[in-house]
Rosetta silent file (secondary structure, phi, psi, omega in degrees, C-alpha in Angstrom):
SEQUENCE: XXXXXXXXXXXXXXXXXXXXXXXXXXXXXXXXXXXXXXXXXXXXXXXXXXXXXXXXXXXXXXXXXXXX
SCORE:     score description
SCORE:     0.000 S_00000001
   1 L     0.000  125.383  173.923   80.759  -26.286 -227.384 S_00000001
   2 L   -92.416  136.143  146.627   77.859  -25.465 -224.797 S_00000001
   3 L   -45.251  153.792  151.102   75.097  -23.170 -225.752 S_00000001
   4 L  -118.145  169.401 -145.733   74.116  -20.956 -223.642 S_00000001
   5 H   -64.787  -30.150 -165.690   70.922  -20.063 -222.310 S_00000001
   6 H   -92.780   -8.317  170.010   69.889  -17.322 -224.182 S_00000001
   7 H   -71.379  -54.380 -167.886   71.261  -18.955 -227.639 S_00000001
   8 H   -73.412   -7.520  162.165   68.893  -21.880 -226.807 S_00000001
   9 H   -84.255  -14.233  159.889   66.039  -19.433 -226.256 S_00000001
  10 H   -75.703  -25.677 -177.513   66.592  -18.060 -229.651 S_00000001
  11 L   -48.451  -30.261  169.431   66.189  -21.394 -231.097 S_00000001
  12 L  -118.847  177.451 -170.385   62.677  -21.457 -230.420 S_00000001
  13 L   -63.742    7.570 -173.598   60.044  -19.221 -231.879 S_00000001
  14 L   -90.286  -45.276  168.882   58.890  -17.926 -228.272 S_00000001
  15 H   -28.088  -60.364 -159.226   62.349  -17.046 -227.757 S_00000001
  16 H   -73.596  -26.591 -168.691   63.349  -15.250 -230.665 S_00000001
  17 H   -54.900  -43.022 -151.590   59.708  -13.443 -230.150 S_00000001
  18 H   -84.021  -58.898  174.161   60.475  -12.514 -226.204 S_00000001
  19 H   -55.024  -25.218  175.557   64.259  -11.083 -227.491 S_00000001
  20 H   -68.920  -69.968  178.229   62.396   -9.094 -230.211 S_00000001
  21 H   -36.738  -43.014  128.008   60.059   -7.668 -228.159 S_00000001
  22 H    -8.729  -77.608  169.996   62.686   -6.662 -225.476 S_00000001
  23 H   -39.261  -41.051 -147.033   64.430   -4.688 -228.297 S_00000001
  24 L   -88.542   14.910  171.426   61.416   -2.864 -229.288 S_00000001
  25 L   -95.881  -21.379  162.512   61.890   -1.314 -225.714 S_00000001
  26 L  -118.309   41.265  154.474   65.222    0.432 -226.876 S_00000001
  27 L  -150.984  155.576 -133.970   64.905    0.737 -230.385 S_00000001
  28 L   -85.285  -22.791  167.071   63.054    3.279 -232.461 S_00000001
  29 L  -134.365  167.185 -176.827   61.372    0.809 -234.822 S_00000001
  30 L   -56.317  -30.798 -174.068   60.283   -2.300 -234.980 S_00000001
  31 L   -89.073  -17.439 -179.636   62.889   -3.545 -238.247 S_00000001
  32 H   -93.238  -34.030  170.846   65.627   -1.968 -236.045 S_00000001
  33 H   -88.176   -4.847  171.037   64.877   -4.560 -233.042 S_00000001
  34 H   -66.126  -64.487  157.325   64.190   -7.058 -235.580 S_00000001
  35 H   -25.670  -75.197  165.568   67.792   -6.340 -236.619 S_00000001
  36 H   -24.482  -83.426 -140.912   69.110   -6.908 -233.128 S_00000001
  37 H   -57.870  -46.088 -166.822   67.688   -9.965 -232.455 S_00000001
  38 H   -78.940    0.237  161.786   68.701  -11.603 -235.534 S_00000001
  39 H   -62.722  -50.802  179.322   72.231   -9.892 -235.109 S_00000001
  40 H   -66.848  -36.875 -177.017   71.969  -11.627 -231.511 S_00000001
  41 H   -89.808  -34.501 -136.600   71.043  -15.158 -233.483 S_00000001
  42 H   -87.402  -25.689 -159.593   73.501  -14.362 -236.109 S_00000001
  43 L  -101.790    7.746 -178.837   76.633  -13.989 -233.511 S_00000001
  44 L  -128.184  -14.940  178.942   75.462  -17.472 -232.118 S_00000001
  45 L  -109.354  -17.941  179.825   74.189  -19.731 -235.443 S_00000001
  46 L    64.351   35.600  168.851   76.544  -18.144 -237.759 S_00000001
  47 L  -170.663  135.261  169.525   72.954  -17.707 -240.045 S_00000001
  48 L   -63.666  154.708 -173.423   69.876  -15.646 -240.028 S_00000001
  49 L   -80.319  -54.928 -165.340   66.803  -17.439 -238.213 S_00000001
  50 L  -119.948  154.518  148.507   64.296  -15.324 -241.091 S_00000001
  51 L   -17.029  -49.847 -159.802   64.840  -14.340 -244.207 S_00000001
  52 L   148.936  154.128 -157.996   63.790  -10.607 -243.396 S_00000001
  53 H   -59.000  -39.364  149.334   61.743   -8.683 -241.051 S_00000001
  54 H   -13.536  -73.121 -165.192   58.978   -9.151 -243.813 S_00000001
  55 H   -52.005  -62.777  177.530   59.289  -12.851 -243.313 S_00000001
  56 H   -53.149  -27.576  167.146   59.529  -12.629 -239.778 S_00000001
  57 H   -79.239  -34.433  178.050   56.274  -10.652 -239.292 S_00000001
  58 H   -71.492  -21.787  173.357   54.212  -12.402 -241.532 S_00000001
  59 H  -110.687    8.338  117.898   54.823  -15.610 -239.391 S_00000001
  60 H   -36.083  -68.001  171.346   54.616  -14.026 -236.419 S_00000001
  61 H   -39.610  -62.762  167.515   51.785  -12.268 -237.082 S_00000001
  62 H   -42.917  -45.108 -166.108   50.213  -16.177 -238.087 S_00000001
  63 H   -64.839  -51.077  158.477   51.688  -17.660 -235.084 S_00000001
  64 H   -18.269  -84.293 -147.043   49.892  -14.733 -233.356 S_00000001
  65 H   -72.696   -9.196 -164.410   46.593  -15.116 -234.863 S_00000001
  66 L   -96.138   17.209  153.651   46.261  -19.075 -234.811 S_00000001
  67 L  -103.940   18.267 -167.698   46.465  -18.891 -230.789 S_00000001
  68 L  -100.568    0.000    0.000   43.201  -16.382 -230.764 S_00000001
Protein backbone atom coordinates (compact mmCIF):
# COMPACT_ATOMS: atom_id res chain seq x y z
CA UNK A 1 0.00 0.00 0.00
CA UNK A 2 1.38 3.57 -1.05
CA UNK A 3 1.03 6.46 1.25
CA UNK A 4 0.12 9.30 0.06
CA UNK A 5 1.44 12.61 0.27
CA UNK A 6 -0.40 14.17 2.77
CA UNK A 7 -0.35 10.85 5.11
CA UNK A 8 3.48 11.16 4.89
CA UNK A 9 3.26 14.81 5.90
CA UNK A 10 1.39 13.84 8.94
CA UNK A 11 4.10 11.60 9.93
CA UNK A 12 6.29 14.31 10.73
CA UNK A 13 5.84 16.88 13.43
CA UNK A 14 5.96 19.91 10.82
CA UNK A 15 3.31 18.19 9.08
CA UNK A 16 0.89 17.35 11.57
CA UNK A 17 1.64 21.18 12.83
CA UNK A 18 0.98 22.78 9.08
CA UNK A 19 -2.55 20.43 8.93
CA UNK A 20 -3.42 21.79 12.42
CA UNK A 21 -2.92 25.10 11.71
CA UNK A 22 -4.90 24.93 8.37
CA UNK A 23 -7.87 23.70 10.50
CA UNK A 24 -7.71 26.48 12.87
CA UNK A 25 -8.74 28.50 9.67
CA UNK A 26 -12.24 26.70 9.63
CA UNK A 27 -12.77 25.67 12.97
CA UNK A 28 -14.01 27.61 15.96
CA UNK A 29 -11.36 26.40 18.42
CA UNK A 30 -8.26 25.29 18.55
CA UNK A 31 -9.22 21.41 20.28
CA UNK A 32 -11.79 21.29 17.41
CA UNK A 33 -8.87 21.53 14.63
CA UNK A 34 -6.81 19.53 16.84
CA UNK A 35 -9.63 16.99 16.43
CA UNK A 36 -9.48 17.15 12.66
CA UNK A 37 -6.11 16.64 12.19
CA UNK A 38 -5.80 13.73 14.33
CA UNK A 39 -9.18 12.41 12.77
CA UNK A 40 -7.15 13.05 9.37
CA UNK A 41 -4.05 10.84 11.02
CA UNK A 42 -6.48 8.51 12.52
CA UNK A 43 -8.26 7.57 8.96
CA UNK A 44 -4.60 6.94 7.68
CA UNK A 45 -2.49 5.17 10.87
CA UNK A 46 -5.45 3.49 12.24
CA UNK A 47 -4.01 5.34 15.82
CA UNK A 48 -3.86 8.72 17.34
CA UNK A 49 -0.38 10.58 16.68
CA UNK A 50 -1.00 12.40 20.60
CA UNK A 51 -2.52 11.33 23.33
CA UNK A 52 -4.79 14.57 23.56
CA UNK A 53 -4.82 18.08 22.54
CA UNK A 54 -3.20 18.64 26.08
CA UNK A 55 -0.35 16.47 24.98
CA UNK A 56 -0.19 17.86 21.72
CA UNK A 57 0.19 21.50 22.87
CA UNK A 58 2.50 21.03 25.48
CA UNK A 59 4.99 19.60 22.84
CA UNK A 60 4.25 21.88 20.46
CA UNK A 61 4.40 24.62 22.46
CA UNK A 62 8.32 23.05 23.44
CA UNK A 63 9.04 22.37 19.92
CA UNK A 64 7.98 26.04 19.50
CA UNK A 65 10.01 27.53 22.14
CA UNK A 66 13.38 25.48 21.66
CA UNK A 67 13.66 27.07 17.97
CA UNK A 68 13.56 30.84 19.62
Amino acid sequence: MELSEQAIKLLTTSGFDQEFFKNLATCKTKKEAYDKTEELYQSFFKKRRYSSFESYRVVRDARITQKR
